[in-house]
N, C-alpha and C positions, 0 to 999 in steps of 0.2 A: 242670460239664457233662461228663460221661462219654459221650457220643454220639463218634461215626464224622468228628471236626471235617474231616478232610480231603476225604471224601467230600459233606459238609454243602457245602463251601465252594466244590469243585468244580459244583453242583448251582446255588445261589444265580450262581455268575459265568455258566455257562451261561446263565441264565435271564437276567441282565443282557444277555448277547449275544444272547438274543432280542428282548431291550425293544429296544436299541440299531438292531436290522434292523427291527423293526415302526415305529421313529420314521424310518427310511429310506425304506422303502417307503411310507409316510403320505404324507410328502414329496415326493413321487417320485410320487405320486399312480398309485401302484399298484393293481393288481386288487384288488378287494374280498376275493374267496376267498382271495388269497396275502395278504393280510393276515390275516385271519380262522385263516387256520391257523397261523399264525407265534403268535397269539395264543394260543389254542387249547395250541401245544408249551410255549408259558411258563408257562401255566396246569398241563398236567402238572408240568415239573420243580419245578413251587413246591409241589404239592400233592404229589409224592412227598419232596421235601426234608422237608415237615411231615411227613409221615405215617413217615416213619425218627426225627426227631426226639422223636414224641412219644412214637415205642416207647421210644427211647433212654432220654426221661425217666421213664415207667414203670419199665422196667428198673432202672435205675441210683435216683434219687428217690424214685421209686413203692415202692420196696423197703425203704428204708431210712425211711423216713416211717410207711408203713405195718405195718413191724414194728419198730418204738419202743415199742408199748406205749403212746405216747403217745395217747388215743381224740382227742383236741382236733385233735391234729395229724396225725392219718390220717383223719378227716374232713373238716379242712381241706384235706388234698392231693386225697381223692375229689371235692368239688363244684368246686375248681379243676380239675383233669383232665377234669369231664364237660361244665364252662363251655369249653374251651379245644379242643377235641375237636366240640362242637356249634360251633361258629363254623366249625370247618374242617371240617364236614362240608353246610354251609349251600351252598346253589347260588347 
């Protein structure tokens, strides 16, 4: 994995620290809205974390898959990428 790992990692622990305050305030039997958006912000950094990573893998993967020459194996990395891509574009 040739991706941004620092940046990734950073991204993923935030988004931890937001699970962490939404099981607080759950607890804590917090406002609905300040929960809802706490949720909401975990929802972004996850979906921007994906959404850097899959360029990454494009980038880096996608590149070297798709120009092997291999047809087997750069259609196998196309229906993987458009399986993996439609999941995280799914509401």
């Amino acid at each position: 994995m040739k991706t941004n790992k620092k940046a990734l990692l950073l991204s993923i622990k935030k988004a931890m620290g937001t699970l962490t305050k939404i099981t607080s305030l759950i607890e804590d039997d917090a406002y609905c809205a300040d929960i809802a958006q706490q949720i909401n912000a975990t929802i972004g950094l996850l979906r921007s974390a994906n959404h850097q990573l899959l360029k990454d893998h494009l980038a880096c993967c996608g590149r070297e898959k798709l120009g092997s020459g291999d047809e087997t194996q750069a259609a196998n990395f196309i229906e993987e990428f458009v399986r993996v891509r439609a999941m995280s574009v799914r509401k």
